[in-house]
DOFI-746697 format. One line per field, with one value per residue (C-alpha): residue number from 1; residue in one letter; x, y, z. Coordinates in pm, whole numbers, plus 50000, padded with zeros to 5 digits. Example, Ala and Ser with C-alpha at 12.3 -4.5 7.8 and 13.67 -1.06 7.14 Angstrom:
nr c(1,2);
rest c(a,s);
east c(51230,51367);
north c(49550,49894);
up c(50780,50714);
This chain:
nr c(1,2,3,4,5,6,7,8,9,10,11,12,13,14,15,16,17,18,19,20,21,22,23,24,25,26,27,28,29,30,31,32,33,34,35,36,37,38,39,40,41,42,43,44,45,46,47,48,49,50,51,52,53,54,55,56,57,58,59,60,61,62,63,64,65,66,67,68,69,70,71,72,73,74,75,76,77,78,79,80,81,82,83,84,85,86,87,88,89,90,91,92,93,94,95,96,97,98,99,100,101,102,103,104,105,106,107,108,109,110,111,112,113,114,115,116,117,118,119,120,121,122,123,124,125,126,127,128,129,130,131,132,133,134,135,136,137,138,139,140,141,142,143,144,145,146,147,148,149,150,151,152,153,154,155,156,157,158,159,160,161,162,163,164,165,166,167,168,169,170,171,172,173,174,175,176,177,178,179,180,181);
rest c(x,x,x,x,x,x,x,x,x,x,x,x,x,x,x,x,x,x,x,x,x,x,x,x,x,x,x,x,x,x,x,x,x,x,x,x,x,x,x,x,x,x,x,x,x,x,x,x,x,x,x,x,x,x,x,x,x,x,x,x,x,x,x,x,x,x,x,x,x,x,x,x,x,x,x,x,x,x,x,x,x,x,x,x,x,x,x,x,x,x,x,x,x,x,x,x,x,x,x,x,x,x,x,x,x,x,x,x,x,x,x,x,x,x,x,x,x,x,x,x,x,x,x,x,x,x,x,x,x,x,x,x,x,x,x,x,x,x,x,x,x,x,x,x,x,x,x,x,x,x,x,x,x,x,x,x,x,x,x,x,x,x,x,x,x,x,x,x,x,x,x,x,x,x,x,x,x,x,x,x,x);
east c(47847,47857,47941,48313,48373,48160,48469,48731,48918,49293,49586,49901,50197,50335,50679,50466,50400,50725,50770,50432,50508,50849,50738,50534,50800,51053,50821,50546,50515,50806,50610,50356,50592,50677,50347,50378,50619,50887,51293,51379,51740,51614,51459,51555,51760,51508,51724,51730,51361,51281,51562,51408,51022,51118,51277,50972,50749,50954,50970,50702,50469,50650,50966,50817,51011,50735,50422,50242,49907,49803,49470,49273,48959,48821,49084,49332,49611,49544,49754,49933,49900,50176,50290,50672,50816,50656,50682,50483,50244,50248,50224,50312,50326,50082,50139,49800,49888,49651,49895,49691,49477,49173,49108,49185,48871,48621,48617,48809,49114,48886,48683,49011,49124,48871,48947,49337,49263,49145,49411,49738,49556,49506,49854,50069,49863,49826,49739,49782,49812,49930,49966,50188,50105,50243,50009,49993,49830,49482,49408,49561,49440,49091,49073,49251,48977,48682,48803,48826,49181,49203,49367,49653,49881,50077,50455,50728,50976,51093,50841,50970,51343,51248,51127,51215,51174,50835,50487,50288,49955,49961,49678,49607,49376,49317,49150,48856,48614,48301,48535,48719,48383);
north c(49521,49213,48847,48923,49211,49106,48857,49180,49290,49435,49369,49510,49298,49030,48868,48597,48776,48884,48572,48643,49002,48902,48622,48923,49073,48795,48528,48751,48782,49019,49177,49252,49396,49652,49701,49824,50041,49857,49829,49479,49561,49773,49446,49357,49039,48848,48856,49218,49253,49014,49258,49561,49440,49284,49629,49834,49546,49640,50001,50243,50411,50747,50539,50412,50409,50209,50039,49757,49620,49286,49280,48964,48766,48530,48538,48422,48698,48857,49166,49427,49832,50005,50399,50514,50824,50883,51217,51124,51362,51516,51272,50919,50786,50476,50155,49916,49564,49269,48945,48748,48830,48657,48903,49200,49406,49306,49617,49423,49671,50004,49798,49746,50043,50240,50029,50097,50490,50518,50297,50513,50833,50705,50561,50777,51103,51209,51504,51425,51084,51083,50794,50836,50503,50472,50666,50416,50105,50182,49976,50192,50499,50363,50238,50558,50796,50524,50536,50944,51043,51389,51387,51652,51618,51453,51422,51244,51135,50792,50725,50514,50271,49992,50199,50330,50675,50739,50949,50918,51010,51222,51193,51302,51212,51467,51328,51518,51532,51284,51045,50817,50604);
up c(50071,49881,49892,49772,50021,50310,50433,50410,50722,50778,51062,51105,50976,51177,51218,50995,50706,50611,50370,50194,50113,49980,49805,49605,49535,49477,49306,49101,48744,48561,48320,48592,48807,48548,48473,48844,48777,48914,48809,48827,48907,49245,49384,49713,49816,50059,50347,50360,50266,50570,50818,50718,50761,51075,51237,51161,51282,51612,51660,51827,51535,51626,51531,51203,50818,50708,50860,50666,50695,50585,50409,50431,50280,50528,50725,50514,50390,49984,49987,50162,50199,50375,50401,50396,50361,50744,50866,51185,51329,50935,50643,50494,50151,50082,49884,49793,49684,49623,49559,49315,49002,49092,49363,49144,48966,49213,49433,49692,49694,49756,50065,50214,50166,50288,50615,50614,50560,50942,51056,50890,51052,51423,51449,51233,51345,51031,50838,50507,50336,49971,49671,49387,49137,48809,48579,48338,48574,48551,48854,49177,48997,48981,49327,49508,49320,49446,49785,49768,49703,49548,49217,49281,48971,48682,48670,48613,48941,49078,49304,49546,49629,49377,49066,48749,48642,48543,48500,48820,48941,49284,49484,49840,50103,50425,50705,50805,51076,51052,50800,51090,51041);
């Protein structure tokens, strides 16, 4: 570990972090968020961003649409990873998100999510974890393969609510024994 990732921890979301995350998505870049894969038009209004987070926050993980983590660099709150499409007991979809560039290309996402991994598994009871990024960001791809996602496919789908129709990368991660560590 070095100086840049020996700071790195996660937490699940709190009631508090609901303005940063839609800040991300209400305040970033356009052009980045397409380079996300992202259709502008699909973006949520904040108030309905902020319900939505705040139900989840509430409900048992059995209950779960979503579950975020906050990932942090001294303490202090960089980016998000959550899972949707929750089949509990079964599977989730994840989402990785570091908020600003300067902590981008640094190996900071794949420490982090090496830590989130574990955490999706225990609470969710997963079997199978799987990440669908847009095929042409180089960045999730890179980080998902580093952190040992299996490369399952190429195709083209709308990958999640707030995207446009597009080629994605499918990649899984199973949990096995001797990896919780």
């Amino acid at each position: 570990m070095n100086q840049v990732t020996s700071n790195l921890s996660i937490r699940e979301i709190r009631e508090s972090d609901i303005s940063l995350i839609a800040d991300y998505w209400l305040k970033s870049d356009l052009e980045f968020l397409k380079s996300l894969g992202v259709d502008l038009k699909k973006l949520p209004e904040r108030e309905g961003l902020t319900t939505m987070l705040k139900k989840q926050i509430a409900l048992p993980y059995s209950e779960k649409q979503s579950l975020a983590l906050i990932w942090e660099n001294d303490k202090k709150p960089i980016g998000h990873c959550n899972v949707n499409g929750i089949n509990f007991g079964k599977e989730a979809t994840m989402h990785l998100h570091l908020w600003n560039v300067e902590n981008r290309k640094k190996g900071i996402g794949v420490c982090l999510l090496k830590q989130s991994i574990p955490f999706f598994f225990e609470k969710l009871n997963l079997e199978t974890l799987w990440c669908e990024p847009y095929a042409h960001n180089p960045a999730p791809n890179k980080t998902l393969m580093k952190a040992g996602f299996e490369f399952v496919k190429r195709y083209v789908t709308i990958p999640g609510s707030l995207n446009f129709e597009q080629e994605v990368n499918r990649y899984r991660f199973l949990m096995r024994s001797g990896d919780e560590n």
